[in-house]
Every structure is written in structure tokens, then in C-alpha cells.
C-alpha positions as CSV (number, residue, x, y, z in Angstrom):
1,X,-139.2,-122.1,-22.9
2,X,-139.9,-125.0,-20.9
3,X,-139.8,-128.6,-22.2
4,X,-143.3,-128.9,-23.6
5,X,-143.1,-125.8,-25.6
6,X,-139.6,-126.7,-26.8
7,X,-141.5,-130.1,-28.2
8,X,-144.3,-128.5,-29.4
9,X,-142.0,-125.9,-31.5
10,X,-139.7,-128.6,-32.9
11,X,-142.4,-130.5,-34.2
12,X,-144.5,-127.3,-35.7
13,X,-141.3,-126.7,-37.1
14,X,-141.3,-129.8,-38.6
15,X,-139.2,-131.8,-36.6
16,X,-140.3,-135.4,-36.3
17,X,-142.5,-136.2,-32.8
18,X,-139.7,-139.3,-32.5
19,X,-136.9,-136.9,-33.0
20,X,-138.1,-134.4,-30.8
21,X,-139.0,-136.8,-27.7
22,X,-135.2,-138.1,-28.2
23,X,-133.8,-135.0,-28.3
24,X,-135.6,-133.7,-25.1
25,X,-134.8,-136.8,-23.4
26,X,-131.2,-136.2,-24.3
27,X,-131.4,-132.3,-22.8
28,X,-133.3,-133.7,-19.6
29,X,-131.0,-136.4,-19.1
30,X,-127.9,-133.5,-19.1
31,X,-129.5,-131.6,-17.0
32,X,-129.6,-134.2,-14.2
33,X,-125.7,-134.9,-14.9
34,X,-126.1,-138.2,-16.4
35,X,-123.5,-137.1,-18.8
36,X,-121.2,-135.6,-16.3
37,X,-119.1,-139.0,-15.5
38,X,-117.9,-142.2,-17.5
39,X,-118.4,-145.3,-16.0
40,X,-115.0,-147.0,-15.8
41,X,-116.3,-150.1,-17.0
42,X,-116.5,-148.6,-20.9
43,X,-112.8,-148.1,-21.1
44,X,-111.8,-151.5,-19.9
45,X,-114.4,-153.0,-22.4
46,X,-113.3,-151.3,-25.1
47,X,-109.4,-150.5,-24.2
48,X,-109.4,-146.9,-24.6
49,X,-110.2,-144.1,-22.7
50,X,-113.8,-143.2,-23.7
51,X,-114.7,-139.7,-25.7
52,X,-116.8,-137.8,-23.4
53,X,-120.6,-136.5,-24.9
54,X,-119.3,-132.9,-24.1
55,X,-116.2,-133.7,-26.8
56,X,-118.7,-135.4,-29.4
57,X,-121.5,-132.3,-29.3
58,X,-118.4,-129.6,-29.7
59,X,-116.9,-131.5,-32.3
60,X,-120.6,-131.9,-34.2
61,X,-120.6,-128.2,-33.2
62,X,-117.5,-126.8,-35.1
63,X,-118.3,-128.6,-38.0
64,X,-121.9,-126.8,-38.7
């Protein structure tokens, strides 16, 4: 299913248009590895190594 159809699903589904156009910007975005590699920066900002969006969606994952 391409993106469109994806959208148009989630909200006849009864998703909400907002959530669906975040979601689908959030899949597009990983598709172009945008999540692939942590800036450096974050971890000095914030003095620990950063969790990665992989770790976060497997942990959301294994709780469902």
C-alpha cells in the first residue's frame, strides 16, 4: 500500500487526519534514514548517551 492509501485507511479507520499525517511523516522520514544516526551534539547536551528511535519503538513494541 503506498502512502496515500496508508492515510486514507488510517483515517477511515478512524484515525485522526493529524495523527495520521504525523505518523506517515514519521515512516517517510525512516525510510530516508533520518533515524539511522545520532547527532553527537544530543549526548554532550544532555550527558548521556542518547536512546536510539529503533530502541524506543521495540520497547513500545514488547509492551503491546
Amino acid at each position: 500500500m503506498d502512502d496515500e492509501e496508508w492515510r486514507a485507511a488510517t483515517i477511515a479507520g478512524g484515525g485522526p487526519a493529524a495523527a495520521a499525517d504525523f505518523t506517515l511523516g514519521m515512516y517517510r522520514a525512516a525510510r530516508r534514514g533520518e533515524f539511522a544516526v545520532t547527532d553527537p551534539t544530543l549526548e554532550t547536551l544532555i550527558g548521556h548517551r542518547p536512546t536510539s528511535a529503533r530502541s524506543v519503538l521495540t520497547a513500545i513494541a514488547a509492551q503491546a
